[in-house]
N, C-alpha and C positions, 0 to 999 in steps of 0.2 A: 504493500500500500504506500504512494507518496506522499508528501509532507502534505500536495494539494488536496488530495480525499481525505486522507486524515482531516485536514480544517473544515471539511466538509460535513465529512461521519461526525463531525463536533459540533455541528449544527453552533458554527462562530456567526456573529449576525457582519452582515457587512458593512460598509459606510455607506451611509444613509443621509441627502442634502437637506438641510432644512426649508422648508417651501411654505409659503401664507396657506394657513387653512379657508375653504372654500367658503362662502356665505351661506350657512344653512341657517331658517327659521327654524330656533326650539325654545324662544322664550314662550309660558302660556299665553295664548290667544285670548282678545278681549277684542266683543263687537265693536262697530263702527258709532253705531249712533242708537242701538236697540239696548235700551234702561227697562225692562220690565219689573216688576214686584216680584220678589221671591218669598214662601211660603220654606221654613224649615221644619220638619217632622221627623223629632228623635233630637233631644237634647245632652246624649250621654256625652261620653267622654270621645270621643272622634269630632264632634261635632267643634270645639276649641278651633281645631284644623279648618272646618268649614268655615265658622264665623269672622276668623282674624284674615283667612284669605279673600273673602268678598268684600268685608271692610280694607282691606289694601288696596281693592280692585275699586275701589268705591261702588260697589252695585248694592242695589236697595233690598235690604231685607225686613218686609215689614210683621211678620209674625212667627212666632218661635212656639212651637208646641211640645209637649213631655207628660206621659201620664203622671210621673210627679213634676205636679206641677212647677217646685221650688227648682230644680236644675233648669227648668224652661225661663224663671225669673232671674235667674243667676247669670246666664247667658244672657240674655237682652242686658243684667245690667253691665254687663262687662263689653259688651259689643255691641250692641244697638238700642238704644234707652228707650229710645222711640217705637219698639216694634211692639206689637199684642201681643200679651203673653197667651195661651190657654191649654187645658190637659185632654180639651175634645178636636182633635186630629180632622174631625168631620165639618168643622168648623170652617178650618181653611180652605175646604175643597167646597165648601159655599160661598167661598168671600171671590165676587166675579172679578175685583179688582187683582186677585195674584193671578199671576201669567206662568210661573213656575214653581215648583215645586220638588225641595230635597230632601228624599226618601232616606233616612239612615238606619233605621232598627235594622236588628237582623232577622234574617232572610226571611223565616218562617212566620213571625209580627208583621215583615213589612210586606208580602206576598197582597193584603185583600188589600193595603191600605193603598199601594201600587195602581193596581186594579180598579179601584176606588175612583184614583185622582183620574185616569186615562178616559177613566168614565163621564168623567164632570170636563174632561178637556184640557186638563193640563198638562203642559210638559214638563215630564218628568228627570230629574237625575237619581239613579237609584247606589245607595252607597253597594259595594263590592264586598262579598261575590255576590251578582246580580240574584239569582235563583240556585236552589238545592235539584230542583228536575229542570231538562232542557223540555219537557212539554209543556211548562208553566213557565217558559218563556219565548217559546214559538206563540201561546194562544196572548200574550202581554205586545210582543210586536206586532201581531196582526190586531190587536184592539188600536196600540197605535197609531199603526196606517189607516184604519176604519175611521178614524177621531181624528185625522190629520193632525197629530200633535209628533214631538219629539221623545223619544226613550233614550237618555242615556245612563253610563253605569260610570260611576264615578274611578276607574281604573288612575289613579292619580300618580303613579308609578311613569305613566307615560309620560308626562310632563317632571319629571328630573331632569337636571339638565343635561346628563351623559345618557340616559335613554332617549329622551327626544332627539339629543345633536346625531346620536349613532343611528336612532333608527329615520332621520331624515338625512344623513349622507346614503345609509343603504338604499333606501326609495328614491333619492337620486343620482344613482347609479353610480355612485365614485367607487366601490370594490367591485363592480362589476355583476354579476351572476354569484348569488349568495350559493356557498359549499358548506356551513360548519358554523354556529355560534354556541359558544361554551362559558355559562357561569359558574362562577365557585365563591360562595358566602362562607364566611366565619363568624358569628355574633354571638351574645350571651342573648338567649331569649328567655332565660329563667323568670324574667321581669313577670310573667303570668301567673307565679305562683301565688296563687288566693282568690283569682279571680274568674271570669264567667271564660275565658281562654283555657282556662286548663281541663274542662268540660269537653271541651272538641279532641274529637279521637284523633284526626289528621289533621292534625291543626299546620302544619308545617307545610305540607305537600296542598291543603285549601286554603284557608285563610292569609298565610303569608305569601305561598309559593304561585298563588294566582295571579300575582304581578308580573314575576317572569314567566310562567305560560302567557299569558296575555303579551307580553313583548316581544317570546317568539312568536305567536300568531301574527301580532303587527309586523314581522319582517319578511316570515315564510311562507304564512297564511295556507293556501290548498297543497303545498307539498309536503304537508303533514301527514303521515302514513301511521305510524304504531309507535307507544310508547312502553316502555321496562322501567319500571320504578320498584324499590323499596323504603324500608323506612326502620328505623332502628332507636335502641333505647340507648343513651351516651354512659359510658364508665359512672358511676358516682350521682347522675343527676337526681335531684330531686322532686322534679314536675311530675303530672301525672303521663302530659303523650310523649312518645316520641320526641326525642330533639334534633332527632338526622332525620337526613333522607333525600333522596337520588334520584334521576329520572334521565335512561336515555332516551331520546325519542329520533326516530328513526325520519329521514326527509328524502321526498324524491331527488335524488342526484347528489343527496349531502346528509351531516348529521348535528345532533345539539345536545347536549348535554346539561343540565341543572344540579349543581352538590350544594346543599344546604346544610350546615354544621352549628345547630343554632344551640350548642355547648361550648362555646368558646368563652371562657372569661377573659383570656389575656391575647391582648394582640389580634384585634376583628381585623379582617383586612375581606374587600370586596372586588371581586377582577372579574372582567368579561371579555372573550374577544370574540369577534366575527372576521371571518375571514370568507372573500371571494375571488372571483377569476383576475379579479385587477388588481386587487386591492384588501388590509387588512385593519378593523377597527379592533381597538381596546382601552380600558378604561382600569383605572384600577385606585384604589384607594383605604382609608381604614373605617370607611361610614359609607351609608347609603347617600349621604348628601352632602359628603366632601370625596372628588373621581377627577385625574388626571385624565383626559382622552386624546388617544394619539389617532392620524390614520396616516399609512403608509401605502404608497402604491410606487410605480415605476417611475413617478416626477419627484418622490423622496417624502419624508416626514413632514407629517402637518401637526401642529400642537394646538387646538384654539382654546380660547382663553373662554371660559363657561364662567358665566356670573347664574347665581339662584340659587335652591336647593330643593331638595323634596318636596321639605314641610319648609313650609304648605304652599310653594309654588304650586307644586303637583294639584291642589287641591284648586286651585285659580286656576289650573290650565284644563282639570277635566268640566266644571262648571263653562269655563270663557266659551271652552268649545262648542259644546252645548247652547249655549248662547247666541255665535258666528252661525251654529247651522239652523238655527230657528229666523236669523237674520236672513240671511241666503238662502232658505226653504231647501237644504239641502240635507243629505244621510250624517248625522256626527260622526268624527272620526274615530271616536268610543260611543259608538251607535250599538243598542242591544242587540241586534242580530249580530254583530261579526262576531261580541263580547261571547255569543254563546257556543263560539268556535275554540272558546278559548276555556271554557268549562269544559267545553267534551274534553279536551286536552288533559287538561287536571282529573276530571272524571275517572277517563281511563287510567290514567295516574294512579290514583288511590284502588282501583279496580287491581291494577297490576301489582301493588306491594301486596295488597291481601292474598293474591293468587299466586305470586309467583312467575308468572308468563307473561310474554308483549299482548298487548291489548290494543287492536283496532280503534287510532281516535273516530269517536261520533255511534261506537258497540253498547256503550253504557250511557244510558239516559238519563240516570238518577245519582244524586251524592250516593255511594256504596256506604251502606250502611242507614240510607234516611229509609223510611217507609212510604211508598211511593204515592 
């Protein structure tokens, strides 16, 4: 073997120019001139996230609803003084002045109340994961389109600022032909211990890991084939689910991979790459919402410089959007149908660590494990 294969077999990276990264949109989107009333429904603890990003954005929230009613007065007083408080939910889907409405409980609370608003004509944003069956959210979009109103799902993940810049260089074609996106998380997620989280059996692979399904559907979307997941209990932990768990998932002409490690107390660290026929992004960092993002292709290194974070951009960019498409009478780009491409993904997910074997995305219709 020569010294040149050897440098090769060593997989040595070569010199690499530095070049201006390209102009991509991934700040959250905010309408042009459409201010409507927002209606909030579900004052827990997510909702902080909701209210300090729409008061950033300055968009008008004029009532705040919570069966108790005291966290629904707590919230108006810390974020909008001026909105209606009340603990009857049914309230706001009579008040003809709200134009929107954000659905937060979870799934199974906020299923009729969904259903409810689509009925009285509201567009909705519904917090994530959207639905536990995907057939109570095929008959939610076509109520929808019957009612000419908006469904979107608050996937807020999209709007980070190293998921939006990456998945708006991939959609504009700077790597070329997507082959391969691969994440690997490290966090302590212990943080659930006491609370209505440690309840959920798959909590890791559904309620967290529905961000990055959801981010691969936004880059790979139909060449999505079958996915192999497990899911594991960590050395020592104390919670009651799982705090691993994996998922290959199989792509026409390429593959993706998800490692979630959500026992790490020391040293989180978060890295993603995608790579394609031209070109390869990654991002890498010790939080969800501090990520270096590089993209390399055959013009050399681009480094752009990402202002935002998560929280709670993410939260102002899944609403803004929502918002832009109700303006422009157009599909959101976290619109409930594509969202439920991104459940069957997880679905079989959680299907496969129970079973053991690849599972067909879009074979399992229901959260495994809810009663249908």
């Amino acid at each position: 073997m020569t010294e040149a294969d050897t440098d090769t077999y060593a997989l040595r990276p070569a010199t690499v120019a530095e070049v201006a990264a390209p102009g991509i949109a991934y700040q959250p989107p905010s309408p042009r001139s459409y201010r409507p009333r927002i209606g909030l429904i579900g004052a827990g603890g997510i909702s902080v996230s909701h209210l300090d990003a729409y008061r950033t954005a300055g968009w008008d929230v004029v009532a705040i609803c919570n069966r108790t009613r005291t966290k629904a007065e707590d919230k108006a007083a810390r974020y909008y003084p001026q909105a209606r408080v009340t603990d009857d939910w049914a309230s706001i889907l009579d008040d003809p002045a709200i134009d929107v409405v954000d659905i937060t409980p979870y799934p199974a609370a906020r299923l009729p109340i969904m259903e409810a608003a689509l009925e009285a004509g509201k567009h909705v944003l519904s917090q994530k994961p959207f639905v536990t069956s995907l057939d109570d959210g095929d008959r939610l979009v076509a109520l929808a389109e019957a009612k000419g109103v908006k469904l979107a799902v608050n996937q807020n993940g999209r709007w980070s600022p190293h998921h939006a810049w990456m998945r708006g260089a991939v959609g504009g074609g700077h790597v070329g032909q997507l082959r391969s996106a691969h994440v690997s998380i490290g966090w302590d997620h212990s943080w659930i211990r006491g609370t209505p989280f440690e309840d959920i059996d798959d909590l890791i692979l559904y309620d967290f890991g529905i961000h990055w399904f959801d981010f691969l559907v936004s880059i790979a979307g139909p060449r999505i084939r079958r996915v192999s997941a497990t899911t594991a209990r960590a050395a020592g932990q104390d919670v009651r689910p799982p705090l691993l768990a994996q998922a290959l998932v199989e792509l026409e002409g390429g593959q993706a991979s998800l490692v979630f490690d959500g026992a790490t107390p020391h040293g989180p660290r978060d890295t993603t790459q995608i790579t394609g026929t031209e070109g390869t992004l990654s991002s890498i960092g010790e939080s969800l919402g501090e990520q270096l993002v590089t993209l390399t292709t055959g013009a050399g290194r681009a480094t752009p410089e990402l202002s935002g974070t998560w929280f709670n951009d993410g939260f102002r960019g899944a609403m803004g959007e929502l918002l832009c498409a109700i303006e422009d009478d157009r599909e959101p780009g976290n619109g409930a149908r594509e969202n439920l491409q991104s459940l069957a993904l997880c679905f079989a997910a959680i299907e496969s660590s129970r079973t053991g074997g690849p599972v067909e995305v879009g074979a399992v219709r229901h959260l495994p494990g809810e009663t249908p």
